[in-house]
N, C-alpha and C positions, 0 to 999 in steps of 0.2 A: 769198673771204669772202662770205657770204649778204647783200644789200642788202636790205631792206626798205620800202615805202611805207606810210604811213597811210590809210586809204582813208575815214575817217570824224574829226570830233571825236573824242578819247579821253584820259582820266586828262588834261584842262587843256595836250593838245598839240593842235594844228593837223591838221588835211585835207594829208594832202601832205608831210608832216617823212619824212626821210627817217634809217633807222635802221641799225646795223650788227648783226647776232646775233655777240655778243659770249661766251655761254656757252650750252647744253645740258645737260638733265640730268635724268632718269629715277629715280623712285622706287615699287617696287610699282603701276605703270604709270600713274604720273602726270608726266608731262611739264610742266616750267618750261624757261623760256627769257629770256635777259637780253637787255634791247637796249639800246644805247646811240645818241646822236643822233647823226649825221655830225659835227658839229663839239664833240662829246664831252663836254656839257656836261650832257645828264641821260641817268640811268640807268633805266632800269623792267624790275621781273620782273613776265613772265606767265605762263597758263599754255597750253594746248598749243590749249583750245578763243578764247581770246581772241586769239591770232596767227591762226586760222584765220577769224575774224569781223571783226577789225579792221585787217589787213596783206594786202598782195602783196605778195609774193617778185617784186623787179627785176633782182636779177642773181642767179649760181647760179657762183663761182669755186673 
C-alpha cells in the first residue's frame, strides 16, 4: 500500500500527517486520488496535480 506525507499546510491538515492512497482513478485523462489519514479518520480527494505539489510518496508496497 502507497504511504504518503504532507509536505506543506493543506485543506486544514498539518505539515507531516501522514496518508494511506486508498483509491485511483482516471477519467478522459484526469486523474483523482483518495487518501485517507493513518489512523482513518479523514478522507480527501484530489487531483493528480495536487498529490504531486502537496505529498511525498514514503513507502511504495
Amino acid at each position: 500500500m502507497k504511504v504518503y506525507k504532507l509536505k506543506n499546510n493543506f485543506k486544514g491538515l498539518k505539515k507531516g500527517t501522514q496518508f494511506y492512497l486508498i483509491a485511483e482513478s482516471e477519467f478522459i485523462g484526469v486523474k483523482d486520488f483518495v487518501l485517507r489519514t493513518k489512523d482513518l479518520t479523514t478522507r480527501i480527494s484530489i487531483n493528480e496535480r495536487e498529490l504531486h505539489n502537496h505529498f511525498t510518496l514514503l513507502k511504495n508496497e
